[in-house]
Residue, then its C-alpha position, 0 to 999 in steps of 0.5 A: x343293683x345299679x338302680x337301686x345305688x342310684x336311688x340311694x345316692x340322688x337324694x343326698x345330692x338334692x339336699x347337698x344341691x338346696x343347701x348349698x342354693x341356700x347358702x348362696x341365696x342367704x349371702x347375696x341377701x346379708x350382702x344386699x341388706x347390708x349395702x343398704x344400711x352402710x349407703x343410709x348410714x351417713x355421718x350426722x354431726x351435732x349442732x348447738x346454738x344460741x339462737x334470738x328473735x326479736x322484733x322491737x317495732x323498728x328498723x333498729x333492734x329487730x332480727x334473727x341471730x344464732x349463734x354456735x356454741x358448739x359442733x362435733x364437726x366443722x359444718x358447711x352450710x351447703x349440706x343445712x336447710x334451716x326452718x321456721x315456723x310460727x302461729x300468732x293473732x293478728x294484732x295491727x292490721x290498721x297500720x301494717x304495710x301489707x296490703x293483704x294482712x290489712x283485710x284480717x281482722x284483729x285477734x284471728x290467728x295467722x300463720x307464717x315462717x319459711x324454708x331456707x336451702x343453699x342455692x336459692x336466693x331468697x333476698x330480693x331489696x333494694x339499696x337504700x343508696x343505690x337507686x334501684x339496684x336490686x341486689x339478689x342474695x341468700x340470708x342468713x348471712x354469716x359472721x365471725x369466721x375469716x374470708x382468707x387465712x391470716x384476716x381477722x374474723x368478719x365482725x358482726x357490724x358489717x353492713x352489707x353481707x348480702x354483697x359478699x358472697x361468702x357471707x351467704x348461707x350455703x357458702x360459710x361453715x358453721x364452727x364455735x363462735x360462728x354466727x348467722x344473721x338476718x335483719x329487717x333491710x332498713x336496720x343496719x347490722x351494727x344498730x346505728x341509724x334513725x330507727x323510724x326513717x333509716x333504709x325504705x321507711x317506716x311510717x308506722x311501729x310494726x309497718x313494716x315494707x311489704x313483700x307484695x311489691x317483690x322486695x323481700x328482705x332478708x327478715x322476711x327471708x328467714x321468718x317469712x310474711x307477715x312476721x311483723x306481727x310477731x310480739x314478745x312472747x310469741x313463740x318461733x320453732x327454728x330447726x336446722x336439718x342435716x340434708x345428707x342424713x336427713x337427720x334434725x341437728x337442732x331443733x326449738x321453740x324461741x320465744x321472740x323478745x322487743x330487741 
């Protein structure tokens, strides 16, 4: 009679035991899982802008500007990396002032544009009235927001933001109204100045300064070499990325204009 009460009995404390393993090993599952989306789900703000490129054929005129119009949050540059990228046809290889852009010939496709993150100085120039001074920075640099509470916002003539730190990407923040920048070094913010002959010359429309010789300047910084080969109608995909999120916050294709 003992033997066979055991034998009734063990079989439903085996299933009760599977149970209640399954039950526990189902928790720590749902748990895991859930920890995993709750640590990728980070908050991904919305972003738009208004964003240019032209290339005039001088100093005066040309450049890079986005201006904001419009976030769901404040944005600190820090947490962007801004992209470009384009493909043209060689169109001045006589008179450019790159050595290797030179050696292609007319009508062959190149491609260019570049990648800038906070921390990593992509502007090495020298001041046109600074000898040979170079001055190390981060474009875009940005406009229109105050340097202290109670100053008025930083006007867009500014001439020298790659002195100012806070005026360097990864160190503004991105709200309405906002805007970033970046210019050929010889082209001052405000459009003033001998469009041929103001900042390291120009010899030539389009010949623009080589970065070959280890002077890059906050045009190329953004758009990368061979930029000045650029013309109207050539187009420049320009994406912004939430490096947090991982998430795109602006993508577009901008065709470029002669200023």
């Amino acid at each position: 009679m003992k033997n066979q009460r055991d034998m009734a009995v063990s079989p439903v404390i085996g299933v009760m035991l599977m149970l209640v393993v399954v039950i526990i090993i189902a928790a720590v599952v749902s748990g895991f899982s859930g920890g995993l989306v709750g640590g990728s789900n980070q908050k991904t703000p919305s972003l738009t802008m208004d964003v240019k490129i032209a290339n005039s054929g001088t100093w005066t005129a040309s450049g890079f500007s986005a201006t904001v119009t419009g976030v769901s949050d404040p944005i600190l540059t820090s947490d962007l990396k801004l992209i470009t990228s384009w493909k043209t046809r060689m169109k001045n290889n006589a008179g450019t002032a790159n050595a290797d852009l030179s050696l292609i010939s007319n009508g062959t496709i190149i491609t260019g544009g570049k990648t800038v993150v906070s921390g990593v100085e992509n502007v090495n120039v020298v001041e046109p009235d600074a000898g040979s001074d170079a001055v190390k920075s981060i474009a875009p640099y940005g406009f229109g927001f105050p340097l202290a509470p109670g100053q008025a916002a930083i006007p867009q003539s500014r001439e020298t933001p790659y002195k100012n730190v806070d005026q360097q990407f990864g160190n503004y923040t991105l709200t309405p109204g906002v805007s970033i920048s970046a210019k050929p070094f010889g082209s001052k913010q405000d459009g003033t100045g001998d469009p041929y002959t103001n900042g390291y010359g120009l010899s030539y429309p389009y010949a623009y300064t080589t970065d070959s010789e280890g002077y890059i300047d906050p045009m190329q910084a953004v758009l990368g070499h061979g930029w000045e080969e650029l013309r109207a109608g050539d187009i420049v995909t320009v994406k912004v990325v939430h490096v947090p999120s991982g998430k795109t916050l602006y993508t577009k294709d901008v065709a470029v204009t002669e200023g």
